[in-house]
N, C-alpha and C positions, 0 to 999 in steps of 0.2 A: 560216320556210321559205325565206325569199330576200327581201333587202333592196335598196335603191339606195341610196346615197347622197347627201347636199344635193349638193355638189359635180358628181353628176353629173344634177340635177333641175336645177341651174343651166345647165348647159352646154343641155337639150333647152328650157326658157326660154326662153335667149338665141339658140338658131339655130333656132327651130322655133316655131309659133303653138299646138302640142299641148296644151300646158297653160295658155292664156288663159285667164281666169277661175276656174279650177283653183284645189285649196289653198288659198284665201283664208284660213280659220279662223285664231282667235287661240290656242284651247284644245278641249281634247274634257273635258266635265264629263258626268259620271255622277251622278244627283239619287235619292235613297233618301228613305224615309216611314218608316225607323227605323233607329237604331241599329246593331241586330243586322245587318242588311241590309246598310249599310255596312261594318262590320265581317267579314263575307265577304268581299263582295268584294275588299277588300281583304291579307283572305290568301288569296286564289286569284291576285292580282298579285302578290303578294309569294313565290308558289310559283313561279312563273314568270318572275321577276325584270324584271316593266313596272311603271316606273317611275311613282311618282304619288304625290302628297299632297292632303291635306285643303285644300277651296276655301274661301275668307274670304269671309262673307256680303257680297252684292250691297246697295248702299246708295240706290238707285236703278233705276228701269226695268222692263222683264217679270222682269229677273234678280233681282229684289228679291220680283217677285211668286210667281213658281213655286216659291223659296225656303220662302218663306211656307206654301207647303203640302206641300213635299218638303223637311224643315228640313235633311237630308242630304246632302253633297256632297262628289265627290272630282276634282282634276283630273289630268288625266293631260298628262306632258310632251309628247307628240309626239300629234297629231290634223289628222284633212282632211278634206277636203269635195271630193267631186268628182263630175261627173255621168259617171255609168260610160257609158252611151251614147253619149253625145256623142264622150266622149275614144275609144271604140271607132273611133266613125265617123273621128276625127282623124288616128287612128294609121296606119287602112287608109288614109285619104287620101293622109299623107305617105309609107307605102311604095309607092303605085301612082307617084307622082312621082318619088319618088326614087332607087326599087329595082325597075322596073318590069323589067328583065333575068332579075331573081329569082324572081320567083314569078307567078304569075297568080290574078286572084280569080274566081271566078263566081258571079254571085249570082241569083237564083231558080233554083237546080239540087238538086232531089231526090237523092239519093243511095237508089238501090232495093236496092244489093245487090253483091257481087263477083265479077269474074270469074276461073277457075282455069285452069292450062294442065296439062296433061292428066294430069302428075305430084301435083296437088291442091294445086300453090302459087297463092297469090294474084296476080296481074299486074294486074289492073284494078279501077277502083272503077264499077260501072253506075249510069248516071246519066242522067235527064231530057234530059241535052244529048248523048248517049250513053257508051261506054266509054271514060275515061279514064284509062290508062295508066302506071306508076309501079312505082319500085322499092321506094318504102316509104309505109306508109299509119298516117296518124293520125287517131283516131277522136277528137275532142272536142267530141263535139255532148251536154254537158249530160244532163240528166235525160231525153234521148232515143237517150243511146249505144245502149243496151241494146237500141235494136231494129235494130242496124245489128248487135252481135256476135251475137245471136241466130240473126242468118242463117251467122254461124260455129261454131253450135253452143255457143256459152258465154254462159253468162248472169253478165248483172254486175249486185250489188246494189246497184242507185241509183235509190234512192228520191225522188221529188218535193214538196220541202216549199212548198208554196204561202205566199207574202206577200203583202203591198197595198203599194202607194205612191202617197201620197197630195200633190199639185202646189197652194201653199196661198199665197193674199199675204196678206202679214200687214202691221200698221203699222211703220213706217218707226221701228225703233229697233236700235241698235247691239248690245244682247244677240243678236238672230236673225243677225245679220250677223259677231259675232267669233266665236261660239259653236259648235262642233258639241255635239249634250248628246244625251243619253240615258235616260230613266227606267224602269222596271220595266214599262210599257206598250210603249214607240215609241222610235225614233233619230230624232230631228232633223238636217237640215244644209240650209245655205242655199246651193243654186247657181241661177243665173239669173234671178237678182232675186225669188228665192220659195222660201220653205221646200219643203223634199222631206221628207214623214214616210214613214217605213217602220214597217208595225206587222202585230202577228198573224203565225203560225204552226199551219201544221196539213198532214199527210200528205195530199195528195189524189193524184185521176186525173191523167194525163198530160194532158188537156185538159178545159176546162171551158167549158161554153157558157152559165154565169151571168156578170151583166152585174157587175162588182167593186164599185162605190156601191153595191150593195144586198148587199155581202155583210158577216157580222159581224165580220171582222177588220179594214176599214174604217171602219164604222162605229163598233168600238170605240177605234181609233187616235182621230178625230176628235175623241169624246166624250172622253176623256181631255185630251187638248189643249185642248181648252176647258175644262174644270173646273181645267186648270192655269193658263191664264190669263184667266181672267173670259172667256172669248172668245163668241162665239154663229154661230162660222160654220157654214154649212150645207152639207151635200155639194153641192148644185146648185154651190155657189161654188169646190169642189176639178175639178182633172183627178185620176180616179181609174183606176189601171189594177193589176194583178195578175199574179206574174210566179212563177216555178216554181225553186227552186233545190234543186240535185243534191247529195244527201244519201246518204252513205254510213253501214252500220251501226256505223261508230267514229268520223265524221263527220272522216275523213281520205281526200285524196284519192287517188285510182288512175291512178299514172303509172307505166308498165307497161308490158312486151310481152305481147301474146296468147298463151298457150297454144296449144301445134300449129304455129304463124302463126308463123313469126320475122321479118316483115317487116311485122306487123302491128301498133300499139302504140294505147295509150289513154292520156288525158287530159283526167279527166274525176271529179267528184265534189266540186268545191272550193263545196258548198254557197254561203254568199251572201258570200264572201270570193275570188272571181275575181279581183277586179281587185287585189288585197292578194297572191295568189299568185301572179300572172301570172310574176314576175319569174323567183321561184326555181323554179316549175313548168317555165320554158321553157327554165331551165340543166339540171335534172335530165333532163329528158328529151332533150335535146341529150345528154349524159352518156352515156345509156343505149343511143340510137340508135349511138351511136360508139364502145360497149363500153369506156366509159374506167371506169366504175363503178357497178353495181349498187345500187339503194336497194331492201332487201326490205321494210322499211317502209311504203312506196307500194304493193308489188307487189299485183297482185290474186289472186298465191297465198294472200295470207296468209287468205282467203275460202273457200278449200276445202280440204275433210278427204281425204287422198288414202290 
């Protein structure tokens, strides 16, 4: 959907703090418990032309041990690790610094709804800190668009697939440290001096007021990981927390203008691949706002039977 190039991760490296700690990984391995299993995946990469070959048994270490019970392995050439939060918070920080001319942030501001001028165009967004004002409005609030275009009368199908992720210190060995991996249960990746497991998938409500440690996609992540590595740790000893991502029914995103609304556009459905689309999401819709070129692809007509 939209790439960067080394050459230009080098350049925000070198003149910018954005990606400290960032990227570290040496490889992204994928670990199978058959055959067959492996052999899928591998022609679903090979439909798709990502690049990757068979990993050479680990001779040493947890890489030696998860082996041992996931005899299967594939590594893939290009892999990262990076804390999407964090680098979120980095990004906003270096634009208020740097670009503070351009844009303005506000943050604890509700967004209630829009205001229309008297021909039924859109002019304002209503908001907690009141109406503000604008010639073009982008709605990319995640698996809670839907209740912002609702009050434009169109409903968008994004659904909320709830995860866990799981904040875990493991012992001091270079497999958790060069590795990003991935098995049939969870994704592993090591940032900030501690594995980050993501595990479990399931449809829920828009909010949940159960507490994540005691929920079972947690808990099964967990238990998995430990039967992977002889391990016995216990949730009291994880930061457990549960996050919602925006799912569409072809599980492609909707970059798009609204219907009726030509000053109105959406950005929004990139399930739990945000920070992987950011790139090419924010060229397409620069595109689109600037009528240099149409994606019906993205559109969110391709949702209604007219």
């Amino acid at each position: 959907m939209g790439r960067i190039n080394m050459s230009e991760m080098e350049k925000i490296q070198k003149n910018t703090n954005i990606l400290e700690g960032q990227l570290t990984c040496k490889e992204l391995l994928g670990f199978y418990d058959s055959e067959p299993s492996k052999s899928s995946m591998m022609k679903t990469l090979d439909k798709f032309n990502i690049k990757h070959s068979e990993k050479s048994k680990f001779q040493s270490g947890y890489g030696k041990v998860i082996a041992e019970k996931l005899q299967h392995c594939i590594k893939f050439d290009v892999g990262s690790n990076i804390d999407t939060r964090q680098l979120s918070e980095r990004i906003i920080d270096y634009c208020i610094d740097n670009y503070s001319g351009h844009f303005y942030i506000s943050t604890n501001t509700n967004v209630k709804g829009f205001a229309l001028d008297p021909k039924g165009q859109i002019i304002g967004a209503m908001t907690s800190q009141g109406i503000i004002l604008a010639d073009y409005f982008v709605i990319a609030g995640a698996h809670k668009t839907k209740y912002l275009t609702d009050k434009l009368g169109i409903r968008v199908p994004i659904m909320p697939i709830k995860g866990w992720a799981l904040g875990i210190r493991v012992p001091n060995d270079t497999f958790f440290k060069e590795y990003t991996f991935f098995t049939p249960q969870y994704f592993s990746t090591y940032v900030n001096n501690e594995i980050r497991l993501s595990c479990g998938a399931e449809i829920g409500s828009d909010f949940s007021k159960e507490i994540p440690s005691e929920e079972w996609g947690a808990k099964m992540g967990l238990k998995h990981f430990n039967q992977h590595f002889g391990f016995n740790i216990n949730m009291d000893d994880c930061y457990v927390r549960h996050c919602y991502r925006p799912i569409t029914p072809d599980d492609i995103p909707i970059i798009s203008q609204v219907p009726v609304f030509n000053n109105v556009f959406i950005s929004a459905g990139h399930g739990s691949k945000g920070m992987t689309y950011c790139f090419g999401s924010a060229e397409i819709l620069f595109q689109i706002l600037s009528g240099i070129k149409e994606y019906p692809e993205y559109n969110i007509n391709r949702f209604y039977l007219v």
